[in-house]
C-alpha positions as CSV (number, residue, x, y, z in Angstrom):
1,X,-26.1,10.6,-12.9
2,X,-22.9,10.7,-14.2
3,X,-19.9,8.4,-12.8
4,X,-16.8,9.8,-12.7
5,X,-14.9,6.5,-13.3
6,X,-15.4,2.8,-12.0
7,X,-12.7,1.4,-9.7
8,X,-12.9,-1.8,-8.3
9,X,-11.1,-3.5,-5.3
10,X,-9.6,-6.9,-6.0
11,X,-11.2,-9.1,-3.1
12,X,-8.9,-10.4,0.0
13,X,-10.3,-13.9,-1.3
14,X,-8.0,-13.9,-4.3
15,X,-5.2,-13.7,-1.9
16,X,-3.4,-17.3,-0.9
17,X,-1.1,-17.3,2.4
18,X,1.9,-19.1,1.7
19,X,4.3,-21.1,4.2
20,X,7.3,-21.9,2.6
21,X,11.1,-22.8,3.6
22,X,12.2,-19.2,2.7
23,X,9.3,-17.9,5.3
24,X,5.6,-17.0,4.9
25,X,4.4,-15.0,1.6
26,X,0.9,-13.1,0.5
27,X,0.7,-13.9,-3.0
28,X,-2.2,-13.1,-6.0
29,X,-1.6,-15.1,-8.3
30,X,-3.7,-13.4,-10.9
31,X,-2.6,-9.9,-10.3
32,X,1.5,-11.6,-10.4
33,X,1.8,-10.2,-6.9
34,X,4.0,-11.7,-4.3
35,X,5.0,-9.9,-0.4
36,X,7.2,-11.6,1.5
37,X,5.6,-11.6,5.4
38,X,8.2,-10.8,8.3
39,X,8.5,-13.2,10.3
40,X,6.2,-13.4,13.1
41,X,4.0,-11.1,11.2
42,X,0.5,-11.5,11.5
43,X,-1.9,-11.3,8.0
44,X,-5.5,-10.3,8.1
45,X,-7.7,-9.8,5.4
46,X,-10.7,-7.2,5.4
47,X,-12.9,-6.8,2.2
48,X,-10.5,-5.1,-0.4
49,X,-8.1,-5.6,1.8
50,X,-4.8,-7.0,2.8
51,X,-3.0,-6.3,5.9
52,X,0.5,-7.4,7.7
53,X,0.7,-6.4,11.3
54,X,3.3,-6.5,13.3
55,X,3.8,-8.9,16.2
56,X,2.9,-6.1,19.1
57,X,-0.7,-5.5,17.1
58,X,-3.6,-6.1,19.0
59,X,-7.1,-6.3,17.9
60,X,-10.5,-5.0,19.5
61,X,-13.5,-7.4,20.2
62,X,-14.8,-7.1,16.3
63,X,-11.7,-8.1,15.1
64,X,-10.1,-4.7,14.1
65,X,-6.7,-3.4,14.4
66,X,-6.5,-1.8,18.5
67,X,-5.4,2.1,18.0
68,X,-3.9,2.1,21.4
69,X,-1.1,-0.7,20.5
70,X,-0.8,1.5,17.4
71,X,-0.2,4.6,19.3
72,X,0.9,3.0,22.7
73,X,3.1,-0.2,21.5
74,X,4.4,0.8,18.2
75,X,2.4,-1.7,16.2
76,X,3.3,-1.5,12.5
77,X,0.7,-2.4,9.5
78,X,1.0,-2.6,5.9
79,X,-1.9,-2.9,3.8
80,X,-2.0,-3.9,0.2
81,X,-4.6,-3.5,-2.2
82,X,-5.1,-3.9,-5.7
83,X,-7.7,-1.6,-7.6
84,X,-8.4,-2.3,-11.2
85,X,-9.9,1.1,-13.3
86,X,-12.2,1.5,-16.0
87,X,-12.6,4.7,-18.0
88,X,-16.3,5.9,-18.2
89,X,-15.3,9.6,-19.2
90,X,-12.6,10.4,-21.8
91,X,-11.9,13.7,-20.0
92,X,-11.7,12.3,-16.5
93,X,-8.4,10.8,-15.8
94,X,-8.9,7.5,-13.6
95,X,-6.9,6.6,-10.6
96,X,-4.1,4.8,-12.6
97,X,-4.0,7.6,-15.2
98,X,-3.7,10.1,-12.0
99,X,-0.9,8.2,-10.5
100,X,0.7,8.5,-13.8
101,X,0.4,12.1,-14.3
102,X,1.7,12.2,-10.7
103,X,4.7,10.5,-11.3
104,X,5.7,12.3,-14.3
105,X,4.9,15.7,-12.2
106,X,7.2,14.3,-9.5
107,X,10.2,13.7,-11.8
108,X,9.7,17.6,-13.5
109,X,9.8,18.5,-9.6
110,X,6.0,20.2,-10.6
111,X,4.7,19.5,-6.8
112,X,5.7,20.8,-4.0
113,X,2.8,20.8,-1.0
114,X,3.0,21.3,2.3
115,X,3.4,18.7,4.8
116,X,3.4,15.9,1.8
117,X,6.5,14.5,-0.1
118,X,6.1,12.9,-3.2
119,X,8.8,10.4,-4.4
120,X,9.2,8.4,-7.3
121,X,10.3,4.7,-6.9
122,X,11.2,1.4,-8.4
123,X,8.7,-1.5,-6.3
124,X,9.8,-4.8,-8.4
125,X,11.4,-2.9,-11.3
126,X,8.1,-0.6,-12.2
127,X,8.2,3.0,-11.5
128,X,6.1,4.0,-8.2
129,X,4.9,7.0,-6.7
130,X,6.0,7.0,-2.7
131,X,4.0,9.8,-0.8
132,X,4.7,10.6,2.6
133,X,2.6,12.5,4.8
134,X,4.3,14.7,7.2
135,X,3.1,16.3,11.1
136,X,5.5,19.1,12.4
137,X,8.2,17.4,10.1
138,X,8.0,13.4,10.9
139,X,6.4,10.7,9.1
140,X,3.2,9.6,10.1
141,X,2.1,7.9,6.8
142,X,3.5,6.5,3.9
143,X,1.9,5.1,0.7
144,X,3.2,3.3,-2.6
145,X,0.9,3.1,-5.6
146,X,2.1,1.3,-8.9
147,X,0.5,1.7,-11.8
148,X,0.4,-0.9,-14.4
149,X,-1.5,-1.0,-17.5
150,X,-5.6,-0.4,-15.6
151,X,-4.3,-1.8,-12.4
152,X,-2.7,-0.1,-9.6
153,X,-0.9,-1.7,-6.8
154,X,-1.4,-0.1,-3.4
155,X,0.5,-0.6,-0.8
156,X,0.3,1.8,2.6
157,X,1.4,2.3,6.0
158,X,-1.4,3.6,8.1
159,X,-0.2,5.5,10.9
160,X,2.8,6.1,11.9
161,X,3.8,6.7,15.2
162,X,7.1,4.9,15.8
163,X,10.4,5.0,13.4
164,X,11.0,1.4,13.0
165,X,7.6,1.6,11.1
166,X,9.0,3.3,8.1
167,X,11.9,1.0,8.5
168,X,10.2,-1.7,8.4
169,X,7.3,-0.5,5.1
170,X,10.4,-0.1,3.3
171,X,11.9,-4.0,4.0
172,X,8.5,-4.8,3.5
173,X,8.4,-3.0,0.2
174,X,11.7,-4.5,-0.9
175,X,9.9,-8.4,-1.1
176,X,7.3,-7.3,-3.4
177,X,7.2,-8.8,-6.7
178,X,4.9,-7.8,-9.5
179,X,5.0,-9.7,-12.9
């Protein structure tokens, strides 16, 4: 069997929680990355995972994020994830090399698909692709992927069903620091 290309999640235990002063902060210190945490925000980690929910989030009895006080209370998420790509195939682009491509795409204005929008962004001084998905013309999901050198930094809305969301993945957004 041939693999197409090995990609593997950095592990929610490599992320510290950090109370500070200046307000609580999600950092990895071996990937350089650093999210400041709204205040009030709650911080979760799952697997490959690492999620900040907004105060109105509530969770079912195995510990997972409710869908009604997503749809029904606005509840907001962010997750973050770090994936780290190795190539196995010279003629099979990886997920970094994709996002690249993408980007480059994006700036020649080469995509245009329906009910997506592709932007390209600076997240902590490094060009990022922004994608938003799109349901009879509103947001309902946004992602950020930044690639750097065989690591790409992830960071994504989930859904969307309440406009202060996408206000507040883009403060979010603004406190992230990548070294």
């Amino acid at each position: 069997m041939k693999t197409v290309y090995s990609r593997e999640f950095v592990d929610s235990t490599e992320y510290e929680v950090i109370e500070t002063p200046e307000g609580k902060f999600v950092e990895n210190e071996n990937e350089g990355l650093t999210i400041k945490v709204p205040e009030r925000w709650i911080v979760k980690k799952y697997g490959g995972e690492v999620d900040l929910l907004s105060p109105e989030t509530e969770f079912d009895q195995y510990g997972g994020v409710s869908f009604k006080s997503v749809k029904e209370k606005g509840a907001c998420g962010f997750a973050i994830q770090i994936i780290k790509s190795k190539k196995v195939d010279p003629e099979i682009m990886t997920d970094v090399e994709e996002i690249k491509d993408l980007i480059t795409k994006v700036q020649e204005n080469l995509i245009n698909e329906e009910n997506k929008k592709y932007e390209v962004i600076m997240v902590s001084g490094k060009l990022g692709l922004k994608k938003i998905i799109l349901k009879e013309n509103k947001e309902v999901s946004i992602s950020v992927e930044v690639p750097i050198d065989n690591t790409l930094y992830s960071f994504n809305s989930g859904l969307i069903f309440s406009e202060k969301c996408i206000q507040e993945f883009d403060k979010i957004l603004e406190t992230v620091l990548i070294k």
